[in-house]
LUMGU-533187 format. One line per 8 residues: number of its first residue (from 1); their letters; for each residue x, y negated, z of N, C-alpha, C, CB. Coordinates in steps of 0.2 Angstrom, whole numbers, plus 5000, padded with zeros to 4 digits. Each point is the difference from the previous one (the first is absolute). Glycine has a CB too. Example, Ala and Ser with C-alpha at 12.3 -4.5 7.8 and 13.67 -1.06 7.14 Angstrom:
LUMGU-533187
1 = AS = 5066 5028 5039 4996 4994 5000 5004 4994 5000 4991 5006 5006 | 5007 4989 4990 5004 4994 5001 4996 4995 5003 5006 5003 4990
//
This chain:
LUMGU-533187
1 = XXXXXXXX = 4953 4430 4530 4995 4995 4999 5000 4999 4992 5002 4994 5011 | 4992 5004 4985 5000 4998 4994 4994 4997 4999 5008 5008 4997 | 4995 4986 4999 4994 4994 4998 5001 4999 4992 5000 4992 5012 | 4993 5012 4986 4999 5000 4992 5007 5005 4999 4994 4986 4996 | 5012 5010 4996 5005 5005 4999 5004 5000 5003 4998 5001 4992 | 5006 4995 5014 5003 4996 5004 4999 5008 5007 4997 4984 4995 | 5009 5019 5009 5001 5004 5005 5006 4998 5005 4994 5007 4992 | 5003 4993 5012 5007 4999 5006 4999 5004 5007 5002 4987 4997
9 = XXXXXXXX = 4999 5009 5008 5001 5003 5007 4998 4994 5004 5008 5008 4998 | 4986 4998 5007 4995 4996 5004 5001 5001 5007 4992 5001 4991 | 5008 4996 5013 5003 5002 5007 4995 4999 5006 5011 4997 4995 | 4983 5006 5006 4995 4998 5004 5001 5002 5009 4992 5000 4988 | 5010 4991 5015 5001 5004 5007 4996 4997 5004 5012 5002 4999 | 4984 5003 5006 4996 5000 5004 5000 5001 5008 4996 5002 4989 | 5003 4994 5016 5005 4999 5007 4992 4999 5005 5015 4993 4996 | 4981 5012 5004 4996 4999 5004 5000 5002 5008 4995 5000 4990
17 = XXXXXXXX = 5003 4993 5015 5001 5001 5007 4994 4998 5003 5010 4998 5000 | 4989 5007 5006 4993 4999 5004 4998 4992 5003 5001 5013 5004 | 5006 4985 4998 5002 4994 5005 5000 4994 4994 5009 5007 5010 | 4996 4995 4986 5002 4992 4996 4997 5000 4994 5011 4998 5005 | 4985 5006 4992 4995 5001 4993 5004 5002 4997 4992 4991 4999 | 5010 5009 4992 5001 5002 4998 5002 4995 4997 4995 5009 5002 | 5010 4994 4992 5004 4996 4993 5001 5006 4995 5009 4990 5008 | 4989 5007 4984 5001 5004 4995 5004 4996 4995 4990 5007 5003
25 = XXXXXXXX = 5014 4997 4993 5002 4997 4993 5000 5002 4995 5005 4997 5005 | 4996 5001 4990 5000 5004 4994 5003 4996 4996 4991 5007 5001 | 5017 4995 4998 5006 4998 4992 4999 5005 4994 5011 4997 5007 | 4990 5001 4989 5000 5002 4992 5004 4998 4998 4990 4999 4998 | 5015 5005 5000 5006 4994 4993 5000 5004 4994 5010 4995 5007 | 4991 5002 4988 5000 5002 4993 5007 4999 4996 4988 4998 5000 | 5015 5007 5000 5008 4998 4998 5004 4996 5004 4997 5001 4991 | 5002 4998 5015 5003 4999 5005 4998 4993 5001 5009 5008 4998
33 = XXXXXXXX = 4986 4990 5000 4996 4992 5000 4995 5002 5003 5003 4995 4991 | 4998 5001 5016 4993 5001 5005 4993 4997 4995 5008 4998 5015 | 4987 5007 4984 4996 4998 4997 4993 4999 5005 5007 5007 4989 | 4992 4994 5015 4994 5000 5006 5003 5001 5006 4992 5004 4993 | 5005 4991 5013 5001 5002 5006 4994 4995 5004 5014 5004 4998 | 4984 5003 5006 4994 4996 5002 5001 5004 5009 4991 4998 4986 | 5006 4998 5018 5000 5001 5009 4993 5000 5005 5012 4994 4998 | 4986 5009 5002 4994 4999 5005 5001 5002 5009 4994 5004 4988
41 = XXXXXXXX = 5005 4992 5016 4999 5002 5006 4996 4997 5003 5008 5003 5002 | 4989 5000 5003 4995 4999 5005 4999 5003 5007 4997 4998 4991 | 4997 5003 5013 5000 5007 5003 4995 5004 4998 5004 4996 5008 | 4998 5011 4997 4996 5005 5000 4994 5001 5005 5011 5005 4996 | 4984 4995 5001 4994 4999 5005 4997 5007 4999 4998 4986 4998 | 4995 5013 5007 4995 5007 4998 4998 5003 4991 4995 4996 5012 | 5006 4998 4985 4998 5003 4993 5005 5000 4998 4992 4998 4998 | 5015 5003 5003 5005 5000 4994 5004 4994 5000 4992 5007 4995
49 = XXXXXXXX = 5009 4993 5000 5007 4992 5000 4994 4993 4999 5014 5008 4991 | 4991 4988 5011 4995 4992 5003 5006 4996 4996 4993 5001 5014 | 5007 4997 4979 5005 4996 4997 4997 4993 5004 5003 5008 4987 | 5007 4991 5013 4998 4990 5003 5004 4998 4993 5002 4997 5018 | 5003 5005 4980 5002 4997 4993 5003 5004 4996 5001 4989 5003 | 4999 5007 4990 5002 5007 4995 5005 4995 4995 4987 5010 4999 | 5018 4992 4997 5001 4996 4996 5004 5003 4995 4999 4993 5008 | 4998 5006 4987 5002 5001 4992 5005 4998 4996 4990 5000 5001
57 = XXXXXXXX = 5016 5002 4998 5004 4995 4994 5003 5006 4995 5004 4989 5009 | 4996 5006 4984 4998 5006 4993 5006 4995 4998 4985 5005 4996 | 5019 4998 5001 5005 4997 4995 4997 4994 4993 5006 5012 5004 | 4998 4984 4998 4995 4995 4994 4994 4996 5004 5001 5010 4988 | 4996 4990 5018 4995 5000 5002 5003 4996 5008 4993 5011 4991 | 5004 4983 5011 5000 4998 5006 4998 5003 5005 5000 4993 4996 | 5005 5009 5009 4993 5006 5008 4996 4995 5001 5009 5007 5012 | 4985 4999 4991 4996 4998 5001 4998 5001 5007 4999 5000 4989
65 = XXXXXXXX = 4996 4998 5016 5001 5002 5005 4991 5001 5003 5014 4994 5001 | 4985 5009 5004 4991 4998 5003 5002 5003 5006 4991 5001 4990 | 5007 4992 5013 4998 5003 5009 4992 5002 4999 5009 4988 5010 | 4991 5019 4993 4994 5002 5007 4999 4995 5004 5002 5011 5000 | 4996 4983 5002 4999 4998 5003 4993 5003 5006 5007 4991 4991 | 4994 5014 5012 4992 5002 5004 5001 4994 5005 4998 5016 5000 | 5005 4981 5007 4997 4994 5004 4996 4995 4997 5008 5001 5005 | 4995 4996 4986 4996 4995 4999 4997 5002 4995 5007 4992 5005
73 = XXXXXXXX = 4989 5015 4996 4996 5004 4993 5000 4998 4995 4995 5003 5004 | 5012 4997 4993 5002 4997 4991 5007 5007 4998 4998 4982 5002 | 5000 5015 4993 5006 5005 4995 5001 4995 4996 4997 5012 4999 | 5009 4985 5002 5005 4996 4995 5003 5000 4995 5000 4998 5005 | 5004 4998 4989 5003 5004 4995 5004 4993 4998 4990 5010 4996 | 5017 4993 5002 5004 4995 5000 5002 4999 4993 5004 5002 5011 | 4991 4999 4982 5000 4999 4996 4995 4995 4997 5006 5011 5000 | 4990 4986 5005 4995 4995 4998 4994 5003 5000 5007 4994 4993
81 = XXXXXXXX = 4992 5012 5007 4993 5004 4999 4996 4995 5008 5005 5016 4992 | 4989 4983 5009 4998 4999 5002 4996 5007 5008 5001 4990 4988 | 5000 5008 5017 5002 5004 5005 4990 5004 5002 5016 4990 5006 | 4987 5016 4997 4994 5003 4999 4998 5002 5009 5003 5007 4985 | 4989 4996 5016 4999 5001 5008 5003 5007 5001 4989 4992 5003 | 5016 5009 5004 5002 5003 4998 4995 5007 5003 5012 4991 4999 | 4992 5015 4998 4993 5007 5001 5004 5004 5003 4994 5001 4990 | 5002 5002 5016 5005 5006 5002 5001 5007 4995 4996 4994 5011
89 = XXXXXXXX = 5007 5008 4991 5005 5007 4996 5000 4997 4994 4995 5011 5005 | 5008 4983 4992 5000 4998 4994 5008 5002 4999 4988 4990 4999 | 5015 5014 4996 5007 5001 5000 5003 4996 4994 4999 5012 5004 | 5008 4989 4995 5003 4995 4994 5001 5004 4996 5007 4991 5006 | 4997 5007 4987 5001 5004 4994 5007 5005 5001 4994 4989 4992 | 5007 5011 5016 5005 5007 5001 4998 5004 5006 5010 4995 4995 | 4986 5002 5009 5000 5004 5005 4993 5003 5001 5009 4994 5005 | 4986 5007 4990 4997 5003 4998 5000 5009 5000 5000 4989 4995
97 = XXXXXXXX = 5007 5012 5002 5003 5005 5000 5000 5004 5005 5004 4996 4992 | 4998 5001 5013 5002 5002 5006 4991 5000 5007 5017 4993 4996 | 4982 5005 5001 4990 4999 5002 4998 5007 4998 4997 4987 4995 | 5005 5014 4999 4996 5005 4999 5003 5007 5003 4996 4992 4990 | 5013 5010 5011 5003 5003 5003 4994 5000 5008 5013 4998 4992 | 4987 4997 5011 4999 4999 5006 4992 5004 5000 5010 4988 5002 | 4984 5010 4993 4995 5004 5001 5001 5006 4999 4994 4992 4999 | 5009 5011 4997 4999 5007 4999 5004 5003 5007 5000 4999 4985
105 = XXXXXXXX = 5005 4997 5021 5000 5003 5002 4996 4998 5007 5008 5004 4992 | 4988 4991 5007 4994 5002 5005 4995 5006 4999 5000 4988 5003 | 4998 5013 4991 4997 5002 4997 4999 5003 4995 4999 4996 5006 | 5005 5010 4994 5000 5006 4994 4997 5001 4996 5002 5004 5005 | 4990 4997 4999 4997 5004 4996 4998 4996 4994 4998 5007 5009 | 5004 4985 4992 4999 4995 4992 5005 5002 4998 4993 4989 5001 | 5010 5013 4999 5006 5004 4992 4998 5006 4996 5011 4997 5007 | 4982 5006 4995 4998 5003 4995 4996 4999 4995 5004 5005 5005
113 = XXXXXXXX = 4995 4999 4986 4996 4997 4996 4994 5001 5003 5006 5000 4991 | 4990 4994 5005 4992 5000 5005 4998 4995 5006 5001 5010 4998 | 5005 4989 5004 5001 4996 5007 4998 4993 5000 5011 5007 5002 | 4985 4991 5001 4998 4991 5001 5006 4998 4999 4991 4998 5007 | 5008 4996 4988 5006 4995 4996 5002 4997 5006 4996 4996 4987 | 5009 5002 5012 5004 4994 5006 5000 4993 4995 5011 5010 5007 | 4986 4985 5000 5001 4995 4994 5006 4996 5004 4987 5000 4994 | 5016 4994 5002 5008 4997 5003 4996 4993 4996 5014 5010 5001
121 = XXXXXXXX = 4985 4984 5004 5001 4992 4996 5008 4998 5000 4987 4995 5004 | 5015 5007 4990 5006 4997 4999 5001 4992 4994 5003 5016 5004 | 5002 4980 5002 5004 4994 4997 5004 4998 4996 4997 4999 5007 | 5005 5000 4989 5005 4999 4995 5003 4992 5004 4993 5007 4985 | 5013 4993 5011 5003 4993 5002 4998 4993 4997 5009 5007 5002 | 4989 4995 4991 4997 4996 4995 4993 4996 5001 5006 5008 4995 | 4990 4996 5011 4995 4998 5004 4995 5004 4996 5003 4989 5003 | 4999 5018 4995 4995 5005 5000 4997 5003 5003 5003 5001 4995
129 = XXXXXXXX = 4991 5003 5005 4998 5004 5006 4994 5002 4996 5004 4993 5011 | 4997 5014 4992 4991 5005 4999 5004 5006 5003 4993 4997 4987 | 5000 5007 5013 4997 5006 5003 5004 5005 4996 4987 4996 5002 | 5018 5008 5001 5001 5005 4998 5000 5006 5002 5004 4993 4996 | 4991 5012 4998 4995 5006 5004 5005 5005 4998 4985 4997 5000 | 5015 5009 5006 5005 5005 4996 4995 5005 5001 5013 4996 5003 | 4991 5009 4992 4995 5006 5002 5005 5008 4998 4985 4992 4996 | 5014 5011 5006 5006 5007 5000 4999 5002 4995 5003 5004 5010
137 = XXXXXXXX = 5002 4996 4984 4994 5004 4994 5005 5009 4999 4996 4984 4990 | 5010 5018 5015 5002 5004 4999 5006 5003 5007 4996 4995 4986 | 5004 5009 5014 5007 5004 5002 5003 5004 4997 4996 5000 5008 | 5010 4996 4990 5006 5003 4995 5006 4999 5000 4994 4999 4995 | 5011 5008 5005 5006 4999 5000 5003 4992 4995 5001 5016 5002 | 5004 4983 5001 5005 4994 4996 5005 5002 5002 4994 4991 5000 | 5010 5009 4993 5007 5001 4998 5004 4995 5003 4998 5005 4990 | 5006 4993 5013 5006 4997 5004 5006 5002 4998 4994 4999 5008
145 = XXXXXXXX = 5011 4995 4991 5007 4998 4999 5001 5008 5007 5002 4983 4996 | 4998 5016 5011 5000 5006 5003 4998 5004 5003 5004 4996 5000 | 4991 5006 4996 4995 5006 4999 4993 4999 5000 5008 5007 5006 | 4989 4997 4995 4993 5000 4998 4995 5000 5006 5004 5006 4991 | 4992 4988 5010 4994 4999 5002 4995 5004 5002 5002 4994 4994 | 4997 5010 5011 4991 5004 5000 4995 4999 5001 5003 5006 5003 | 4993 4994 4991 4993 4997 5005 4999 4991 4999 5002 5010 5010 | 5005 4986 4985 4998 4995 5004 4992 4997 4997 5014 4997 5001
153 = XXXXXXXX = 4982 4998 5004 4996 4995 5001 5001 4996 4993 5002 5001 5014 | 4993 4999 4981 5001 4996 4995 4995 4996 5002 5005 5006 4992 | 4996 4988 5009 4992 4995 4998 5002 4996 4996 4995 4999 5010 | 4999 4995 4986 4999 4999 4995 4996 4994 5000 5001 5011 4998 | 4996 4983 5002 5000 4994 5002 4994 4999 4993 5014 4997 5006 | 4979 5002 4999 4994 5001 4996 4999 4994 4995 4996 5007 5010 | 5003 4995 4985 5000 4992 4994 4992 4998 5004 5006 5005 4984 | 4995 4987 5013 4995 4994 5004 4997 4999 4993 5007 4992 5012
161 = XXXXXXXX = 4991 5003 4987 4996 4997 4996 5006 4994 4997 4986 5003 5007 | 5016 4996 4987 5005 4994 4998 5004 5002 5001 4997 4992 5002 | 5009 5004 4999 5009 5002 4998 5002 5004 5009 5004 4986 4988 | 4999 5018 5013 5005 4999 5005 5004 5006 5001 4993 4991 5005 | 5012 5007 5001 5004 5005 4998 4999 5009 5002 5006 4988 5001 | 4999 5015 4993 4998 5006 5001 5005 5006 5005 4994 4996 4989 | 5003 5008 5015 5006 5000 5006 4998 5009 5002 5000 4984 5006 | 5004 5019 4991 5003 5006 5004 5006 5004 5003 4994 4999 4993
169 = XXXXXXXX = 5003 5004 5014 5006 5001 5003 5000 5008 5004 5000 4985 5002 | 5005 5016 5000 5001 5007 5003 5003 5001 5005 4999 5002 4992 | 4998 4998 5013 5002 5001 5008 5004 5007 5001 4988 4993 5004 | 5016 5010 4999 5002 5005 5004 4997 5003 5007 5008 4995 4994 | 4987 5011 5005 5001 5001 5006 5006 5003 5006 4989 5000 4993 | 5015 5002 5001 5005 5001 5008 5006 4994 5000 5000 5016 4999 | 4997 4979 4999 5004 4996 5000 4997 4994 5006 5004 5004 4987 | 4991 5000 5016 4994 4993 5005 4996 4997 4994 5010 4994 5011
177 = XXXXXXXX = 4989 5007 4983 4997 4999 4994 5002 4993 4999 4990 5008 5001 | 5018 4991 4999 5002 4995 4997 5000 5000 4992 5007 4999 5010 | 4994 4995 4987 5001 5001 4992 5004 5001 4996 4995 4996 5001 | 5006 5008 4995 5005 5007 4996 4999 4995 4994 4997 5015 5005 | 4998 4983 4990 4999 4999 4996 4993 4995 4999 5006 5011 4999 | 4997 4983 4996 4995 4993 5001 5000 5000 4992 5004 4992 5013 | 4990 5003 4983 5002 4997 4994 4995 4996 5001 5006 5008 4992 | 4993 4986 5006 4996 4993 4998 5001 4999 4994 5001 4994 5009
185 = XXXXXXXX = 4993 5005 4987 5000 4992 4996 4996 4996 5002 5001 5004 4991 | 5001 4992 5009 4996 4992 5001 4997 4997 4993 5010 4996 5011 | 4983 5000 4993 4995 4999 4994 5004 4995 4997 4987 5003 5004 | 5018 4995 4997 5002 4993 4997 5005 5002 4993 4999 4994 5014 | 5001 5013 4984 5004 5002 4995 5010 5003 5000 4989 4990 4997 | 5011 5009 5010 5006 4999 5002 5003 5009 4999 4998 4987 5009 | 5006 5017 4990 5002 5005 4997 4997 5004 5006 5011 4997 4991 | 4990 5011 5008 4998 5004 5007 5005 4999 5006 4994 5008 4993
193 = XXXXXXXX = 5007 4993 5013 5004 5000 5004 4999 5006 5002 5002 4990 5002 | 5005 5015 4998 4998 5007 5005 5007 5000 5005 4992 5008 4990 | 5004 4995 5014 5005 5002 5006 5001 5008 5002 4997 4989 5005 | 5009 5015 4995 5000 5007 5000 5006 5001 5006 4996 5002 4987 | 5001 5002 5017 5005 5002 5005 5005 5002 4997 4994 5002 5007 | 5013 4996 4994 5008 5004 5000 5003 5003 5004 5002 4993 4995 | 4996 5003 5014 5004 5003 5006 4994 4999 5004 5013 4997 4999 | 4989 5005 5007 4997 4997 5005 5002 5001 5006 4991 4999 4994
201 = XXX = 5010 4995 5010 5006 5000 5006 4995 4999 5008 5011 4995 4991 | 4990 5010 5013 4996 4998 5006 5005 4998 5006 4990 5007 4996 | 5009 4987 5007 5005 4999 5006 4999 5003 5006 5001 4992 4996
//
């Protein structure tokens, strides 16, 4: 993991069930100081994952929290932000990632360049939210802590009009096109965040 000049270890664990939905996580420390930890679960429906809540906590920073509410069609936010109607396939600021594993593997053939963009409404905890369009801009090896990538799946997070964030990522296909390789900046100035595979453990 590394934010701006700052590098540590990132630990993303993902426990998806047909029956009981799914749970994700993702730790980050930086010299042994838990510097991010964020949790999404929900279930697994026909499109893919169905976040019911996500929650965000940053060092220096109060968690933050948002229910999916889909019964009482709201999306909530436990930071004051004012709550929104809720959308279906709308993901959070981590399970996005795993959204998009999940279309490439309904459907392949949008992992190659050329391919109709995928689009994701994704929510922040802050009470963000927009359109985020992806579009495959490559298939390219990536170097790994343990070994080398073929082929992966780059996509690339189509600029909007005004500030927001910028988001490149790189799926695995022999990995079920899980994510090897992530980096964000956020329009809000905040340093880059990247994420690079080290291990990867299957149960």
């Amino acid at each position: 993991m590394r934010s701006g000049v700052l590098s540590g270890r990132g630990k993303l664990h993902w426990q998806p069930d047909a029956l009981a939905g799914y749970t994700l996580s993702l730790e980050a420390t930086v010299l042994g100081i838990k510097a991010l930890s964020q949790g999404s679960r929900g279930a697994l429906g026909a499109q893919g994952l169905v976040p019911e809540q996500f929650v965000d906590a940053r060092r220096g920073r109060d968690a933050k929290t948002v229910q999916f509410d889909q019964p009482a069609g709201q999306i909530r936010f436990s930071g004051g932000a004012p709550a929104r109607a809720w959308q279906a396939r709308a993901q959070d600021r981590l399970s996005w990632m795993l959204q998009l594993s999940a279309v490439a593997a309904a459907n392949p053939a949008l992992m190659q360049p050329g391919a109709e963009a995928v689009e994701l409404f994704v929510i922040g905890a802050r009470g963000d939210a927009d359109l985020w369009v992806f579009q495959v801009v490559e298939l390219a090896d990536v170097g790994l802590a343990d070994g080398r990538v073929a082929a992966a799946v780059h996509l690339r997070r189509l600029p909007r009009e005004g500030h927001s964030t910028q988001v490149d990522v790189w799926l695995d296909p022999a990995r079920h096109h899980l994510p090897v390789r992530m980096r964000l900046v956020d329009s809000d100035g905040d340093a880059p965040f990247e994420l690079r595979l080290e291990g990867y453990a299957q149960p």
